[in-house]
C-alpha positions as CSV (number, residue, x, y, z in Angstrom):
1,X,18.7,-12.6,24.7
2,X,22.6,-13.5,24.7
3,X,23.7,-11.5,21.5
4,X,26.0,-14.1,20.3
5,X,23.0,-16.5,20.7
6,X,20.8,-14.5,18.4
7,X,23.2,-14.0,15.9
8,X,23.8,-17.4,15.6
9,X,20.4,-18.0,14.4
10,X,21.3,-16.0,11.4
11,X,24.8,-17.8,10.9
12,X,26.4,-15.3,12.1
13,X,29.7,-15.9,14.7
14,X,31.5,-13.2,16.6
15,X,34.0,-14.4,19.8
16,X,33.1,-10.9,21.0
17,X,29.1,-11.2,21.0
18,X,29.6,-13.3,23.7
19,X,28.5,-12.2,27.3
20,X,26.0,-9.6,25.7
21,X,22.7,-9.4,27.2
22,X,20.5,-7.9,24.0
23,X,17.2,-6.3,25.7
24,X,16.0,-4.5,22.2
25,X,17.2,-3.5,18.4
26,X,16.5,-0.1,16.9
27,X,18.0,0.9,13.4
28,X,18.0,5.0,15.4
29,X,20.5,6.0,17.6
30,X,17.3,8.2,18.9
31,X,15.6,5.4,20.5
32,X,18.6,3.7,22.0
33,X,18.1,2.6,25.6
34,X,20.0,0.6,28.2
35,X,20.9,-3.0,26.2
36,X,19.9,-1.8,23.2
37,X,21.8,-3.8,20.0
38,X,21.9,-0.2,17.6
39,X,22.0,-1.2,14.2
40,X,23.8,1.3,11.7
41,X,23.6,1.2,7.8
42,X,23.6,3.4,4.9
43,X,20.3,5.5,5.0
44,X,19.5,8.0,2.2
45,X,21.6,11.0,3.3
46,X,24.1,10.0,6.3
47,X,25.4,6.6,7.7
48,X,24.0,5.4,11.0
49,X,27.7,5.4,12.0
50,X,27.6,8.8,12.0
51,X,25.5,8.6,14.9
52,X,27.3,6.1,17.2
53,X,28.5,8.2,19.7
54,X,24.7,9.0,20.9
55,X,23.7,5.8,20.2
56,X,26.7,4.5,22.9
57,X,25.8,7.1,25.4
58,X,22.3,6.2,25.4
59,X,23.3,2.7,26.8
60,X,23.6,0.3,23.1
61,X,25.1,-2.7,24.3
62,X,26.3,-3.3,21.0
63,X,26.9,-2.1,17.5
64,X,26.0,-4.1,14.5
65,X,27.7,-1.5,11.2
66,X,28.3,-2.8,7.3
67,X,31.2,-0.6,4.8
68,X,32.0,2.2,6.7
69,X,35.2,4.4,6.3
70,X,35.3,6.4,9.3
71,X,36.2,5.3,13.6
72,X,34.6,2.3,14.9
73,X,34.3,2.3,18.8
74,X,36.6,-0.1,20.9
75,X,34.8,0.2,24.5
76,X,31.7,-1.7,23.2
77,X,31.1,-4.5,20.7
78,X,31.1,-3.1,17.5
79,X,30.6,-6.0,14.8
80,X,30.9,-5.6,11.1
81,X,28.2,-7.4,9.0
82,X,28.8,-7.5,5.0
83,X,25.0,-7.3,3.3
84,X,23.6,-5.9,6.4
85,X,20.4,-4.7,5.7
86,X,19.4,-8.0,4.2
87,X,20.0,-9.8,7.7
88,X,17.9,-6.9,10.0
89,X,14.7,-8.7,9.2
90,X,15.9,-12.2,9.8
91,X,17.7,-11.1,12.7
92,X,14.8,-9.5,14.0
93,X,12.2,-12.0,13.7
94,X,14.4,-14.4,15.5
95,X,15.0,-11.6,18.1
96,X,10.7,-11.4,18.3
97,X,10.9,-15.6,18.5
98,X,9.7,-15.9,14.9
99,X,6.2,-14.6,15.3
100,X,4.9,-15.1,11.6
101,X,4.9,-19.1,12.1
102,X,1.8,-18.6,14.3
103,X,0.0,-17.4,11.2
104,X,-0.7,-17.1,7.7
105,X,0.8,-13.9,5.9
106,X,-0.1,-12.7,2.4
107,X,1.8,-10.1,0.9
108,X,0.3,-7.6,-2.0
109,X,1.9,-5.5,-3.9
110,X,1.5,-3.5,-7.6
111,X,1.4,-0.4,-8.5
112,X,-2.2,0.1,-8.1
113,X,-4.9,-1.9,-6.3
114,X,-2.9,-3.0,-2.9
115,X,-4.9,-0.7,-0.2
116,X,-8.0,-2.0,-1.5
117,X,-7.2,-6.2,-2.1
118,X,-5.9,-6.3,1.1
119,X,-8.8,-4.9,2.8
120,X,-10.7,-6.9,0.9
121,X,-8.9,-10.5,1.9
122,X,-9.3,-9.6,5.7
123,X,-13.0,-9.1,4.9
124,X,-12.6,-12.5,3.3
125,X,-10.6,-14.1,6.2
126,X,-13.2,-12.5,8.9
127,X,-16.4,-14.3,7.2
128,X,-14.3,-17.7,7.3
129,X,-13.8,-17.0,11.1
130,X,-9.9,-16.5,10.7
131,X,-8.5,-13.5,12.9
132,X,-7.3,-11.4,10.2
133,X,-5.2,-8.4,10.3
134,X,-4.4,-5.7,7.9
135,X,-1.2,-3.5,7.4
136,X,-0.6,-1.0,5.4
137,X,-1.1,2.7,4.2
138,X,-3.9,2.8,6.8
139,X,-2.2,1.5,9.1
140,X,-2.5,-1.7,11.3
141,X,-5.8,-2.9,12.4
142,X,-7.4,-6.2,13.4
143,X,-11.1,-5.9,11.9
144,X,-12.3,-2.8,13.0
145,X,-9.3,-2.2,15.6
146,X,-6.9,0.2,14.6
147,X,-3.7,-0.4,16.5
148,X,-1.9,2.3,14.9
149,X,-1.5,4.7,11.8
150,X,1.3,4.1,9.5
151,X,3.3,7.1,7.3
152,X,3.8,4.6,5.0
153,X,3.0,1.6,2.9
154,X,5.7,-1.0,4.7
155,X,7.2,-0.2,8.1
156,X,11.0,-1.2,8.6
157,X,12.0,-4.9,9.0
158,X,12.5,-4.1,12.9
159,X,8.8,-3.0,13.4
160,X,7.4,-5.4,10.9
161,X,8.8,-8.4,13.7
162,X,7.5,-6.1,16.4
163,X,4.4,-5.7,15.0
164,X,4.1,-9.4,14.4
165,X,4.9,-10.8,17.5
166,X,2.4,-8.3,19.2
167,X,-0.7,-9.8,16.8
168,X,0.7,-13.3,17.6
169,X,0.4,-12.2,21.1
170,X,-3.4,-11.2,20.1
171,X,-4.0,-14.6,18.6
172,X,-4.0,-13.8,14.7
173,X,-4.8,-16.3,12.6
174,X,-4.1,-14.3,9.1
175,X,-2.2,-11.0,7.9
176,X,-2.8,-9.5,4.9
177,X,-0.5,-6.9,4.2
178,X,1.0,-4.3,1.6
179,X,4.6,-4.6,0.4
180,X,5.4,-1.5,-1.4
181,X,8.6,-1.8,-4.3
182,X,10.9,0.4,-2.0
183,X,10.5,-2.3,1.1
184,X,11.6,-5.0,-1.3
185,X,14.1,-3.2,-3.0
186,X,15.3,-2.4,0.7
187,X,14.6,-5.7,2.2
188,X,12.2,-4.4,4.5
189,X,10.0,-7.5,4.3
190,X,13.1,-10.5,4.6
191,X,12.7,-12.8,7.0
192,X,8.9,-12.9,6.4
193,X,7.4,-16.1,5.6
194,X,4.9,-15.3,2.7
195,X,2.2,-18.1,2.0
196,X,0.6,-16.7,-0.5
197,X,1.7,-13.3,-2.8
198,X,-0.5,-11.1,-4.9
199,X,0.5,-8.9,-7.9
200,X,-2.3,-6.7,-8.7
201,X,-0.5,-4.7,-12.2
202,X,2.5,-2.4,-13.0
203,X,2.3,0.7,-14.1
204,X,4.4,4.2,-13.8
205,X,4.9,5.0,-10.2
206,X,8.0,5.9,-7.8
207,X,10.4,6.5,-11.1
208,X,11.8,9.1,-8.4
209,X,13.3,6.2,-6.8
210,X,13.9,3.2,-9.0
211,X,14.8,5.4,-11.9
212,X,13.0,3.2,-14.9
213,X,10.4,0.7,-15.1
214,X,12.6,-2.1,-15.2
215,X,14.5,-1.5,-11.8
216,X,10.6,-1.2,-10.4
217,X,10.1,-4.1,-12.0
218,X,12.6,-6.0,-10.8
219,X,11.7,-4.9,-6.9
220,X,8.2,-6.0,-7.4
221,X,9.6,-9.6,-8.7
222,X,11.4,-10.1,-5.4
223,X,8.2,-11.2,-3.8
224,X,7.8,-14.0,-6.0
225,X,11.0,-15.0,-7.0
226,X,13.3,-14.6,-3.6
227,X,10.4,-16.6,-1.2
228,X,9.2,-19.6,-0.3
229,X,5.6,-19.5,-1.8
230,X,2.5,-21.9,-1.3
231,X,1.1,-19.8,-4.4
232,X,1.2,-16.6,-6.4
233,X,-1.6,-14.9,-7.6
234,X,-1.0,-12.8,-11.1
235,X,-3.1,-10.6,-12.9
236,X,-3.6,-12.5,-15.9
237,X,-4.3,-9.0,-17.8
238,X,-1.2,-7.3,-16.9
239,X,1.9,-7.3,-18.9
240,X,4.6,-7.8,-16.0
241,X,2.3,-10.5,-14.5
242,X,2.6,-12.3,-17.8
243,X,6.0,-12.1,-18.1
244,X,6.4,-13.4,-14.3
245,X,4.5,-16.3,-14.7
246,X,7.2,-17.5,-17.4
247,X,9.7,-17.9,-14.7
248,X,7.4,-18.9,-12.0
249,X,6.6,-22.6,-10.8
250,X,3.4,-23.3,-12.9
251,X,1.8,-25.5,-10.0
252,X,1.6,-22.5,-7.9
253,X,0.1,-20.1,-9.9
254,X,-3.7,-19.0,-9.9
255,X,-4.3,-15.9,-12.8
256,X,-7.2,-13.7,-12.7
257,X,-8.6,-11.0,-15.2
258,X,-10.5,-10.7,-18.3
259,X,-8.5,-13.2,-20.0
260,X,-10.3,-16.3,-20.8
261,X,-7.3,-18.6,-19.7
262,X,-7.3,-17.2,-16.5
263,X,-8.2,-19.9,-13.3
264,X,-10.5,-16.5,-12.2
265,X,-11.5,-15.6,-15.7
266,X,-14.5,-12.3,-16.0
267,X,-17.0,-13.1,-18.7
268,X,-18.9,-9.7,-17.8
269,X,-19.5,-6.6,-15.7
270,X,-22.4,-4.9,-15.4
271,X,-22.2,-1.4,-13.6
272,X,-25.4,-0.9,-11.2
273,X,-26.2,1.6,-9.4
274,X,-24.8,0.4,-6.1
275,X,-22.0,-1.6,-7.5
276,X,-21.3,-4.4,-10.2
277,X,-23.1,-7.5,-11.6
278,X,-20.2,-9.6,-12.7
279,X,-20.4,-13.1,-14.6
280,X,-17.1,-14.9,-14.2
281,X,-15.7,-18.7,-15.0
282,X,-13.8,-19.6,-11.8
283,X,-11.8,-22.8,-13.0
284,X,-14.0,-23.5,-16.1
285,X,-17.6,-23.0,-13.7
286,X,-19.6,-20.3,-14.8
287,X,-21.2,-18.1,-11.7
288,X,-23.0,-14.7,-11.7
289,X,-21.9,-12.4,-8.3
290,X,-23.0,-9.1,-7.2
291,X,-20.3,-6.8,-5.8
292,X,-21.3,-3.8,-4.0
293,X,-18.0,-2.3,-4.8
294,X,-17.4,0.9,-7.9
295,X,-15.2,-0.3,-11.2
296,X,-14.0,-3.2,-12.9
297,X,-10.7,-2.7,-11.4
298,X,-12.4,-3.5,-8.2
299,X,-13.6,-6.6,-9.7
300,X,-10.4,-7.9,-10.5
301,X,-9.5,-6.7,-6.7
302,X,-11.9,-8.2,-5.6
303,X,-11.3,-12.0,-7.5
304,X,-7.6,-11.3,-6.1
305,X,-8.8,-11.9,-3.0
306,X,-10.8,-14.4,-3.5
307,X,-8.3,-16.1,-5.5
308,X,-6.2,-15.9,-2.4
309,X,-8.7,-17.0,0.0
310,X,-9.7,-20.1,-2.0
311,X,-6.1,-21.1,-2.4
312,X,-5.5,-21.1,1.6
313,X,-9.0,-22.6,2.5
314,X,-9.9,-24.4,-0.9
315,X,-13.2,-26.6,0.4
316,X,-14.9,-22.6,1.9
317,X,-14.9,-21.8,-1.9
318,X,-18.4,-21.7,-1.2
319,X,-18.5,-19.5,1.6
320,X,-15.6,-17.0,0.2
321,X,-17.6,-16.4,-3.1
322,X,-21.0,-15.9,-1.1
323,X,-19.5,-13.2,1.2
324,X,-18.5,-10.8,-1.9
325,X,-22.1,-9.7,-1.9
326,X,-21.0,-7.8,1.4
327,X,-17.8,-6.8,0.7
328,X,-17.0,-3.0,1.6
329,X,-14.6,-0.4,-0.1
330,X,-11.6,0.6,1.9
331,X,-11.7,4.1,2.8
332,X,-10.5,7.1,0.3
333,X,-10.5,4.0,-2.3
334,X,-13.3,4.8,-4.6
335,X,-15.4,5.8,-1.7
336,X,-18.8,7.2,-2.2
337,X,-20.7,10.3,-0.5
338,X,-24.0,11.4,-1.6
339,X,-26.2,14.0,-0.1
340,X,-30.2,14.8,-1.5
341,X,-30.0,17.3,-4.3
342,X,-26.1,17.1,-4.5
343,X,-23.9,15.3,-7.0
344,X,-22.5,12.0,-6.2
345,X,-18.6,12.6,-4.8
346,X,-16.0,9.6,-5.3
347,X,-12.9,10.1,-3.2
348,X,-10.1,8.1,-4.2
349,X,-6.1,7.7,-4.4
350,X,-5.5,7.8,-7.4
351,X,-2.0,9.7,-7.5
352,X,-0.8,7.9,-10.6
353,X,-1.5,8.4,-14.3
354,X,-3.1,4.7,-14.9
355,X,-5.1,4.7,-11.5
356,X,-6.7,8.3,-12.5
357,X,-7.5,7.0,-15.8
358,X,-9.5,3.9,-14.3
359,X,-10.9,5.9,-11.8
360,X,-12.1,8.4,-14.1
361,X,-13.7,5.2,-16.5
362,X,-15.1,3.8,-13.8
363,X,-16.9,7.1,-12.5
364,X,-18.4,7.7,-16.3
365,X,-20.3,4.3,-16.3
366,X,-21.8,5.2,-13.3
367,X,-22.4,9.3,-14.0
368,X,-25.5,10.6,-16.1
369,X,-24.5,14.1,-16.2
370,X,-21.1,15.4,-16.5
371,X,-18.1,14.3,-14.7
372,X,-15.3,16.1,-12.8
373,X,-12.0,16.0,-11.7
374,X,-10.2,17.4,-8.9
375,X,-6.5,16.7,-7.9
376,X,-3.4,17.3,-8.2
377,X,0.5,16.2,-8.3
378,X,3.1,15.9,-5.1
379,X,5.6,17.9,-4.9
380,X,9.4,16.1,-4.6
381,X,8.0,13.2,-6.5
382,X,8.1,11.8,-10.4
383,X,7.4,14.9,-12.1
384,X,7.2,13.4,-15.5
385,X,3.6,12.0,-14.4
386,X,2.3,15.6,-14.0
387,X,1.4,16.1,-17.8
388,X,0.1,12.7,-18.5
389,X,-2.4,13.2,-15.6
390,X,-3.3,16.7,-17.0
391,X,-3.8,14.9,-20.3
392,X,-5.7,12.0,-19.1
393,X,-7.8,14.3,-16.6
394,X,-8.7,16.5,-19.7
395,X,-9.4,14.2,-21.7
396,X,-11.8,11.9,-19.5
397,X,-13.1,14.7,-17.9
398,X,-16.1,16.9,-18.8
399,X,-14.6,20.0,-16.4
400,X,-11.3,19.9,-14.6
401,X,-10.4,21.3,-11.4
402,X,-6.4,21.9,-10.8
403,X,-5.3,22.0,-7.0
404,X,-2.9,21.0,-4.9
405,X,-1.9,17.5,-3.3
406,X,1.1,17.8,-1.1
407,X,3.3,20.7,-2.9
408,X,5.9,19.8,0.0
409,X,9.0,22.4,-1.2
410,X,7.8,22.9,-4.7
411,X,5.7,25.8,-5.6
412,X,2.1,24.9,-5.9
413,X,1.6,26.7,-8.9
414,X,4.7,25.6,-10.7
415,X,3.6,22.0,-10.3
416,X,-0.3,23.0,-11.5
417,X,1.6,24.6,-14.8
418,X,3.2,21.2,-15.4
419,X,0.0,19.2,-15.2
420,X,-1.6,21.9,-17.6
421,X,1.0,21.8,-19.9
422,X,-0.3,18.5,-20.8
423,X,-3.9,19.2,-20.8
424,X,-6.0,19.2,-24.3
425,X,-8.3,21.9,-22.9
426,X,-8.2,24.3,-20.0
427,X,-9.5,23.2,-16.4
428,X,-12.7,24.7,-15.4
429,X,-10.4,26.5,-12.3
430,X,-7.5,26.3,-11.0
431,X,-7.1,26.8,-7.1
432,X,-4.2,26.2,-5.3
433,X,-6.5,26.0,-1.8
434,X,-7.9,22.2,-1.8
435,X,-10.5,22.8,0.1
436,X,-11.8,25.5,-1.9
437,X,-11.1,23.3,-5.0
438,X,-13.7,20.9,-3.2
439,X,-16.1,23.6,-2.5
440,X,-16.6,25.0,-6.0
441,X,-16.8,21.2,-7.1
442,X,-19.6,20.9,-4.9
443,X,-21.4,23.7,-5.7
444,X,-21.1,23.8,-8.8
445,X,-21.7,20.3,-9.9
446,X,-25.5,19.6,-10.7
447,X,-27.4,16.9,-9.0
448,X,-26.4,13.7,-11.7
449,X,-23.1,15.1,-11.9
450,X,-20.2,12.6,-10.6
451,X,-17.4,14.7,-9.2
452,X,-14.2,12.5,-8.5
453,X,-11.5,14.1,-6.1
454,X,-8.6,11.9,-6.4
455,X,-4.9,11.5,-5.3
456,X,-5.0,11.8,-1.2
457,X,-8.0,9.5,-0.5
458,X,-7.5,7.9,3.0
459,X,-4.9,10.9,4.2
460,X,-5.6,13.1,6.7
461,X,-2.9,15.5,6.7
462,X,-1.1,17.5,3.8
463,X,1.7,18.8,3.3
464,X,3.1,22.5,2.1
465,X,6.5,23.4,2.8
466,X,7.5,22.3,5.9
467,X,4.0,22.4,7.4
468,X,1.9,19.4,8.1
469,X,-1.4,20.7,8.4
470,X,-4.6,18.3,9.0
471,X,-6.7,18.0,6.2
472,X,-9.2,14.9,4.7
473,X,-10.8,15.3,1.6
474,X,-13.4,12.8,3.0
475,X,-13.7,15.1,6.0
476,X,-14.1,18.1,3.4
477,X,-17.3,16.3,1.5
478,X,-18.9,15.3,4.7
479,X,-18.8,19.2,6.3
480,X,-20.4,20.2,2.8
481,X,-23.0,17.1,2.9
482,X,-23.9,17.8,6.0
483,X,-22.6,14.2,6.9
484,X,-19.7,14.9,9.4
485,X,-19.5,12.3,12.1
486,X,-17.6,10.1,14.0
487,X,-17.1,7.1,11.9
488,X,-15.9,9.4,8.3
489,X,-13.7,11.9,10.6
490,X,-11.3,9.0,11.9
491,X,-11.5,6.3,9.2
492,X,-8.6,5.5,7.8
């Protein structure tokens, strides 16, 4: 593609992008070939500037840069771009043809709850016949296709086109996906055409990054407030959703929760043993469901997505409310394993203070004997969170099992002293080796105990130092149930 072409598609006129055949764009100087158009901006420790030189010898037809203080190269297009990083993802969709007009995208975000609804709206989308695909923390996948793991929550705007234009190529008709505060705060998701956009709660989470609540506020807001949506769907329950449907358009809202004005309102939830009996009023009609899915916050999940799928296909409300009944948990989210004789293990993600505290709720309707905890806290994250969990462990909690999660740089037994600090009791054990944490769980737990291992859920590697080592706490459960086999080592 002629660069002056492309850039023109984003308003933007240079005399010298003319002539300049584009053949890729990369935002690292690493992956640079031969017509490459190498796009430089601020990154969290150095400028991609600083990296031009490689970036030029590795065959970048051109530079795209915003403020930068140091030498710009003469011998090849070099073109400055005020507000860069907000025009990579339009630029790259146009660069990809604008793939997401072939399809319908929902976007999800909160600070608990995303993994889960939009696993749950693919389900949804698959039992109307729509091609639906998922991305996210575990990964991309198209139904039970994985096309590839993710190391995080939102890829970069240049793979998000990428990505997209390679399930247009595969004929998707829907993609539900998880947009995490930092890609909105870092416009990883513009140029995006969101139908529809979930926002499942807010609650303390990445305060490492945005600093205070309101900042991670204000990045979760962007989804609703800086696109073109058909409609938005709010927890009705949640503070911040409240206060964004104020300064929303009214016609395209649809609420959910417990409140009674909400267009998905829950009358009732009645734990079973295999899931929930819920009653809830959907637009003033009363209807009794069965969900084969652990926890009232998976209800509301759950109604999320259905909320969503009745709001793109409004006359299959029918046949969305009838498929809940066979709706599945996403892996590592609230995730089940049982073995004769054993107690019943829950592995979930819970790596916050409000998602542990659910999680642990949840797991007590369920449990007839006593209930344990096993996590920890990641090391290089929000340490303020370590002594609420400690709290809300010990408190919820019959006995407590302190390990590690990722420790990363920190010392693992500096960050278990923090999440002690906050306990009312002492844990049962501490032990800094996970998978030994897991093992005296296990065996120690009696048969109608519930034992809930949370914080790493889904992950399959962790991290200590500068080691990656691989490691599953699902994988863990199933060696010790005897119930190791293809399907729990590698899903994710």
């Amino acid at each position: 593609m002629r660069l002056d072409q492309l850039l023109s598609q984003i308003g933007l006129y240079f005399d010298r992008a003319s002539g300049v055949d584009i053949r890729d764009l990369t935002l690292d100087s690493r992956q640079v070939t031969e017509g490459s158009l190498f796009i430089a901006i601020q990154g969290s420790e150095t400028h991609g500037m600083t990296f031009v030189d490689q970036a030029i010898a590795n065959g970048a037809a051109a530079i795209l840069y915003d403020a930068w203080g140091g030498d710009v190269p003469r011998h090849v297009p070099a073109l400055h771009v005020t507000g860069l990083q907000a025009q990579i993802g339009p630029l790259a969709h146009a660069f990809y043809g604008h793939p997401c007009q072939a399809m319908r995208v929902i976007g999800v975000t909160g600070t608990n709850g995303k993994t889960t609804t939009v696993h749950l709206i693919a389900q949804l989308a698959d039992t109307l016949g729509l091609k639906a695909a998922r991305i996210g923390t575990l990964g991309i996948s198209i139904g039970p296709e994985k096309l590839v793991d993710s190391d995080r929550t939102t890829p970069d705007a240049i793979t998000l086109a990428k990505i997209f234009a390679e399930l247009r190529d595969r004929e998707v008709d829907l993609v539900a996906m998880e947009v995490s505060s930092h890609a909105l705060d870092q416009h990883r998701v513009d140029g995006i055409p969101f139908d529809v956009a979930v926002m499942t709660n807010l609650s303390r989470d990445h305060l490492d990054y945005h600093e205070d609540m309101e900042s991670y506020g204000q990045a979760k807001a962007r989804l609703f407030e800086d696109f073109d949506l058909k409609a938005a769907v709010l927890n009705a329950d949640d503070a911040f959703c409240q206060g964004l449907m104020k300064r929303l358009v009214s016609s395209h809202l649809v609420t959910y929760g417990t409140s009674s004005s909400a267009d998905f309102s829950i009358t009732a939830v009645e734990a079973t043993s295999d899931g929930s009996l819920i009653d809830v009023s959907i637009h003033g009609a009363l209807r009794q469901l069965k969900l084969p899915l652990l926890g009232d916050f998976n209800v509301e999940n759950a109604l999320a997505a259905v909320a969503v799928m009745t709001a793109i296909e409004p006359e299959k409300a029918e046949q969305v409310l009838s498929a809940m009944s066979r709706l599945q948990t996403a892996p590592g989210r609230m995730e089940c394993f049982q073995s004769p004789g054993s107690a019943t293990v829950v592995v979930d993600y819970a790596h916050t203070p409000d998602a542990l505290e659910r999680a642990l709720v949840t797991c007590r309707k369920h449990c007839q004997g006593q209930l344990w905890s096993v996590f920890g806290c990641g090391g290089d994250r929000d340490t303020g969170k370590r002594p609420l969990m400690g709290r809300i462990a010990s408190e919820l909690s019959d006995c407590v099992v302190l390990t590690s999660d990722n420790p990363r740089s920190e010392p693992p037994q500096a960050i278990l002293n923090e999440i002690r600090a906050g306990m009312t009791k002492p844990p049962m054990r501490e032990e800094i080796d996970r998978s030994m944490a897991i093992r005296f769980a296990v065996e120690n737990a009696s048969s109608n105990d519930y034992i809930l291992i949370a914080g790493k859920g889904h992950e399959s590697t962790q991290v200590i130092g500068q080691t990656i080592r691989p490691f599953s706490d699902r994988v863990e459960v199933a060696r010790l149930f005897g119930l190791m086999d293809q399907e729990v080592q590698h899903a994710s």
